[in-house]
Short mmCIF file of the C-alpha atoms (twelve columns), coordinates in Angstrom:
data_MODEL
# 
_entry.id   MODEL 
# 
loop_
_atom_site.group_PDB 
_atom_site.id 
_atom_site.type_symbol 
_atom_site.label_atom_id 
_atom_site.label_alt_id 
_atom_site.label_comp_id 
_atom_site.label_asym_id 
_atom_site.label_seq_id 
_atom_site.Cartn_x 
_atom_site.Cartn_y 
_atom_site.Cartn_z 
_atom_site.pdbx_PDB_model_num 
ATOM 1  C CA . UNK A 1  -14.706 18.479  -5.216  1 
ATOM 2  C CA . UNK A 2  -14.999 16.377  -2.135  1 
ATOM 3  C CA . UNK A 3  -12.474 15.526  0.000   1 
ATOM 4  C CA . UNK A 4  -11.050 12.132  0.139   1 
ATOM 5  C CA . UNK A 5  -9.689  10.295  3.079   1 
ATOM 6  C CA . UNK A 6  -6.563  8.448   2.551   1 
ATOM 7  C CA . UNK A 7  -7.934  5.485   3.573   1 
ATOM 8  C CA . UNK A 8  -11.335 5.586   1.480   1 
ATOM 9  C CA . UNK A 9  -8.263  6.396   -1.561  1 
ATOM 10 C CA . UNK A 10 -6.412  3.032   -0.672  1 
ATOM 11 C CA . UNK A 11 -10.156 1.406   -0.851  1 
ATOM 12 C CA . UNK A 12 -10.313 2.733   -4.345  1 
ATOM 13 C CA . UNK A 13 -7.450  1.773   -5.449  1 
ATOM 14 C CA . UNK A 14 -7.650  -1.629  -4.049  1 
ATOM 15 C CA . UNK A 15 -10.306 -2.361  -5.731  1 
ATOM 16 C CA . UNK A 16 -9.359  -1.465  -8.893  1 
ATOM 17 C CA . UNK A 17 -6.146  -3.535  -9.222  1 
ATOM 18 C CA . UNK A 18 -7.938  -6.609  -7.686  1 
ATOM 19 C CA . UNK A 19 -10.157 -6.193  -10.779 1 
ATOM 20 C CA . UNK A 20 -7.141  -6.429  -12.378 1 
ATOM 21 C CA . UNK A 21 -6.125  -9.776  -10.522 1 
ATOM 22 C CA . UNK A 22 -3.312  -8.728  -8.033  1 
ATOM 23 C CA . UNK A 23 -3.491  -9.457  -4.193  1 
ATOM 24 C CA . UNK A 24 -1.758  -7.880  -1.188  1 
ATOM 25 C CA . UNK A 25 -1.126  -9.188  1.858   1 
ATOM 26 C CA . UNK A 26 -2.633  -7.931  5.344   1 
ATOM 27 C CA . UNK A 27 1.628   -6.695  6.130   1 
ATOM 28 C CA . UNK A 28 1.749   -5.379  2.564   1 
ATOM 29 C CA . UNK A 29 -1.257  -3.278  3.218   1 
ATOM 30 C CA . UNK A 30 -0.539  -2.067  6.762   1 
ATOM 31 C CA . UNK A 31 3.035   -1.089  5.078   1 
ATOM 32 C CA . UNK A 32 1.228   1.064   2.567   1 
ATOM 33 C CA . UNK A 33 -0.917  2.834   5.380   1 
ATOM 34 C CA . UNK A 34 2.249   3.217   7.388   1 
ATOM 35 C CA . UNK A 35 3.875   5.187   4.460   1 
ATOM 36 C CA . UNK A 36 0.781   7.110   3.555   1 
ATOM 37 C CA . UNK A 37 0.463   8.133   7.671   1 
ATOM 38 C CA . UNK A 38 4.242   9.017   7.710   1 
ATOM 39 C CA . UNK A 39 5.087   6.086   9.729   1 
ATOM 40 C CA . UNK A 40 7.851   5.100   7.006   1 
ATOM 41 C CA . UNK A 41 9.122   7.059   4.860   1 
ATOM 42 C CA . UNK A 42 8.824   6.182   1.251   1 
ATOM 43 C CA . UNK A 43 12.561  4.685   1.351   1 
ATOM 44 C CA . UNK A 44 11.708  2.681   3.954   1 
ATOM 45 C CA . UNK A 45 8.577   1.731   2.087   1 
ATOM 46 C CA . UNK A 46 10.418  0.676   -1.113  1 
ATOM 47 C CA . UNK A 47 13.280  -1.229  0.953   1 
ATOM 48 C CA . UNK A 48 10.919  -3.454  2.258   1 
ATOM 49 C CA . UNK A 49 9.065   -4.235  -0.796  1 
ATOM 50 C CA . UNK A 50 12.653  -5.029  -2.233  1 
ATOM 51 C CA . UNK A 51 13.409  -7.151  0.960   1 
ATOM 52 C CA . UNK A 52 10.221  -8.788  0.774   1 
ATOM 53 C CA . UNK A 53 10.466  -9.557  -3.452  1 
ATOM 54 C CA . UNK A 54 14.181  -11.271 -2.816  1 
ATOM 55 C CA . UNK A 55 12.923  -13.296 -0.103  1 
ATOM 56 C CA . UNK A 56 10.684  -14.731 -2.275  1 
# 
């Protein structure tokens, strides 16, 4: 089995849920990268999608 970068993963995915009819954002997306690089962990990750759902 080939190896899969994380960011040719994120591709996939992407694509399969905007089949589905969801959108992200250009911050919503660089926050997922961030978490899957380790830039956040996935606390931080989750806090902001909560911060960013009650702003709303």
């Amino acid at each position: 089995m080939a190896n899969v970068s994380a960011e040719k993963a994120l591709k996939n995915q992407l694509a399969s849920v905007c089949m589905e009819g969801f959108r992200f954002t250009e911050k919503e997306l660089d926050n997922v990268k961030k978490c899957l690089s380790g830039e956040l962990s996935f606390k931080q990750f989750t806090d902001k999608i909560v911060k960013d759902v009650r702003r709303k």
